[in-house]
Steps between C-alpha positions, in 0.01 A plus 500: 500500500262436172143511663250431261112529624234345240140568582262250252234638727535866525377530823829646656587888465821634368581599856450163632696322244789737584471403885479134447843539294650679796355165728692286267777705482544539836456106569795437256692723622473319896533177310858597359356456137757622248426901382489387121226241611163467327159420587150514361172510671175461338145537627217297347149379637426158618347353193864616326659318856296186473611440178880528599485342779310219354782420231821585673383312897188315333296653747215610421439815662562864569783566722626812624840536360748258261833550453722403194894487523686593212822529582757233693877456561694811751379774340130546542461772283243355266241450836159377329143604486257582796140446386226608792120473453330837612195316543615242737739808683215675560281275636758382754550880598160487573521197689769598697387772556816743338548750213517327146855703473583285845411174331688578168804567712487216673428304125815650386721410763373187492580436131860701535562203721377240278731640237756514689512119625275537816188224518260376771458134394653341804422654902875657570506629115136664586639638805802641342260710241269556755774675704639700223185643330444640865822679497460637163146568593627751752776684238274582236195545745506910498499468120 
């Protein structure tokens, strides 16, 4: 699997980039995602977040994490673009009271899923996700 990490911030280590590929890996793997797949992840800071989230939900605000499909039709190998805000990922790490590498997990689970067809807009489609980002939780938790 093509993992590509982009830091606009440069907050996050080489070592850290390299675990946070093994997350993702590891989540696609579970997921049955095809080995030739593809996926991007990109870390910005909220003002960068506001601004995308502003033109592609028109809301305007930071959020956490977006997700971007690219590819569709059976063979998923084209997945789309994770973007996470460190800024908003740490301050809910501090608020929940985790590790920052804890909260990115959970961010990249959590847009995995997106990309992959997953959503939370209705109660039983929220529970579904809700369900599953606890089970992948616990796979890549050692990591």
């Amino acid at each position: 699997m093509n993992i590509a990490i982009l830091d606009e911030t440069t907050e996050l280590a080489r070592k850290d980039k390299t675990g946070l590929k093994k997350i993702a890996r590891l989540v696609l793997k579970e997921l049955g995602a095809p080995k030739d797949s593809e996926l991007s992840i990109s870390f910005i800071d909220d003002i960068r977040m506001r601004d995308l989230n502003r033109t592609y939900r028109q809301i305007d605000r930071t959020t956490d994490v977006l997700s971007f499909p690219q590819g569709e039709g059976p063979d998923l190998t084209l997945l789309g673009d994770i973007i996470i805000s460190l800024d908003t990922a740490r301050r809910h790490s501090a608020s929940y009271g985790v590790t920052l590498h804890e909260e990115l997990k959970k961010l990249i689970i959590h847009g995995v899923l997106h990309l992959l067809g997953h959503d939370h807009k209705k109660k039983k489609e929220t529970q579904t996700m809700r369900e599953k980002e606890k089970e992948l939780f616990l796979i890549v938790k050692k990591l």
